[in-house]
C-alpha angles and dihedrals in degrees: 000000000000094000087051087057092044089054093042086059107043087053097055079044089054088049102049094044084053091047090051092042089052101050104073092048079061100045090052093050094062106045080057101046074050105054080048095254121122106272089216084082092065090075094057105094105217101023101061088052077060091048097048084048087056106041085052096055091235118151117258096253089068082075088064095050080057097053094051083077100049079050088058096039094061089030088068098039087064096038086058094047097050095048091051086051101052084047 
């Protein structure tokens, strides 16, 4: 009985994380379809930040400040790894 719990839970868990995970794709879609650009171009990673960047008349370099995030992001994932793995 309690396994049937456990399971009913973790479903309405996996719906609801979908759910979360999908909204902003949605959300993006349509600021797109309303700035008159295809909203398929919403899903591509790195080209709709381009495309935001376009439609919002920025200059080109603004994609690498971006970028530098993404750079830290990945710089302190390996920092973190490596220290756990000298410890």
């Amino acid at each position: 009985m309690e396994e049937m719990i456990a399971m009913v839970f973790e479903l309405i868990y996996s719906c609801l994380s979908m759910a979360w995970s999908v909204l902003p794709i949605i959300g993006m879609w349509l600021v797109f379809e309303k700035a008159g650009d295809k909203g398929w171009k919403a899903v591509i990673p790195f080209y709709n930040m381009y495309t935001m960047l376009k439609l919002g008349e920025k200059k080109k370099y603004w994609g690498l400040y971006l970028c530098g995030c993404i750079i830290y992001i990945i710089a302190a994932s390996v920092l973190v790894i490596y220290l756990m793995w000298i410890l």
